[in-house]
C-alpha positions as semicolon CSV with decimal commas, in nm:
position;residue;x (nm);y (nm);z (nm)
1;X;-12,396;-11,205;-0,675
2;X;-12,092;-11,364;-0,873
3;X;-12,041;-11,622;-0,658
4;X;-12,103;-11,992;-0,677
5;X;-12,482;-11,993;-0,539
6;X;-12,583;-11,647;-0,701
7;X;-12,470;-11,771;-1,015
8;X;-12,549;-12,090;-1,011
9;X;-12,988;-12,001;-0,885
10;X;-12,930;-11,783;-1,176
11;X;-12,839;-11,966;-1,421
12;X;-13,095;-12,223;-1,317
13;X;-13,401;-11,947;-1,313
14;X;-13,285;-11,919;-1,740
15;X;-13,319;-12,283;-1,747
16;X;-13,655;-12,258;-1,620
17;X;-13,786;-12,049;-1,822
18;X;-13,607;-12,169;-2,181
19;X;-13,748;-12,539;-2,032
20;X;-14,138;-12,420;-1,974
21;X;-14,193;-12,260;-2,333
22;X;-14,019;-11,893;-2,202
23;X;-13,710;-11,928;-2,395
24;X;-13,815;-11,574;-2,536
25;X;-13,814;-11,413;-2,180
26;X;-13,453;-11,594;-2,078
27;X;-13,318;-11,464;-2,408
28;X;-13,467;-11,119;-2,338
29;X;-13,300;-11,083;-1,992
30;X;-13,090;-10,866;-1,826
31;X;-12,863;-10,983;-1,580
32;X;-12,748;-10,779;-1,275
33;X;-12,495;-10,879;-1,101
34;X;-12,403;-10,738;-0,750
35;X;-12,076;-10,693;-0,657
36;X;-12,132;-10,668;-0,265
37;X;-11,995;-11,067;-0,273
38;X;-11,718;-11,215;-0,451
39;X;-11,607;-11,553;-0,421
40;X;-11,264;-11,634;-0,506
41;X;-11,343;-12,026;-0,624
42;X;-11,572;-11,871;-0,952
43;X;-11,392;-11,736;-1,244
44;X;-11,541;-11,362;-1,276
45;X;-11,454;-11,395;-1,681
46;X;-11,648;-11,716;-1,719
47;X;-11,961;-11,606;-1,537
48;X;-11,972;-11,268;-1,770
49;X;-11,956;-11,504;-2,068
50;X;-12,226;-11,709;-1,981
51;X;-12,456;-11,493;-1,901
52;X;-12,353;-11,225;-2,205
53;X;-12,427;-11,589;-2,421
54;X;-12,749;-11,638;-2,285
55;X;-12,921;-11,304;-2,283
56;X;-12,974;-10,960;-2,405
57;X;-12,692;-10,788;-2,142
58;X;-12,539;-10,823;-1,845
59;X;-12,474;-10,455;-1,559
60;X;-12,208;-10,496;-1,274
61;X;-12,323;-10,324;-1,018
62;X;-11,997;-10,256;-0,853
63;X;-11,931;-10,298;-0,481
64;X;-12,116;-10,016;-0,265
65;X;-12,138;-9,931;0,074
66;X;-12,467;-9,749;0,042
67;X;-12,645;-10,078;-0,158
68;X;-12,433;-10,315;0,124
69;X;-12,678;-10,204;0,425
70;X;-12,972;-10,383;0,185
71;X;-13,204;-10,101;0,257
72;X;-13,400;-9,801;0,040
73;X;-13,160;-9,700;-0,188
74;X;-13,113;-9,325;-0,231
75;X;-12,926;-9,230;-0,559
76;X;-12,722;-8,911;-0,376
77;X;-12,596;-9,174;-0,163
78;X;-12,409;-9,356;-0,466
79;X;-12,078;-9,375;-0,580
80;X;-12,034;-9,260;-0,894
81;X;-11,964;-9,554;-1,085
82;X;-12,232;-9,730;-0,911
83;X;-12,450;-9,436;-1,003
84;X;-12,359;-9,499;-1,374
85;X;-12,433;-9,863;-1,362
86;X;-12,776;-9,803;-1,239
87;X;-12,834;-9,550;-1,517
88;X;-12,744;-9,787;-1,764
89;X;-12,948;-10,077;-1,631
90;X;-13,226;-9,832;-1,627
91;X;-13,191;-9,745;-1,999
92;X;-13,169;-10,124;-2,105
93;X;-13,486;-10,202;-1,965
94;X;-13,643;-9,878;-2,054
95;X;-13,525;-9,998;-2,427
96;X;-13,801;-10,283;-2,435
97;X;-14,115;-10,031;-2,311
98;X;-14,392;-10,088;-2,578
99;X;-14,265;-10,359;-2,751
């Protein structure tokens, strides 16, 4: 989530991984973040650029009542622009397969 603590565990799971020899993997990453939560003490701007700086892309999943409830996720049940960000998460991750 963009929000102090979601950012912030983030951010420190990169960390982790450039600090034990995986700087590779952080670099590699794609962050998700999910806009169910917002806080309104973190800059939404600064938290895109520091992620975009530290690895491969960054997907907003925006806000969705269907992802909300935290259960299976049906795609029919998806906004459209939620629906979208999905697809393009799944095509950044599909871009690494057999590499």
């Amino acid at each position: 989530a963009p929000t102090v603590d979601g950012a912030g565990r983030a951010s420190k799971t990169l960390d982790w991984l450039v600090a034990h020899g995986y700087g590779e993997l952080a670099a590699n990453a794609v962050v998700v973040l999910s806009c169910d939560r917002r806080s309104t003490e973190i800059d939404q701007t600064k938290i895109r650029e520091h992620f975009t700086a530290r690895c491969r892309a960054l997907i907003e999943l925006p806000h969705d009542p269907h992802l909300a409830t935290g259960g299976r996720v049906e795609l029919a049940r998806l906004r459209p622009r939620t629906l979208d960000a999905c697809y393009e998460l799944a095509a950044l991750i599909a871009d690494n397969f057999g590499t």
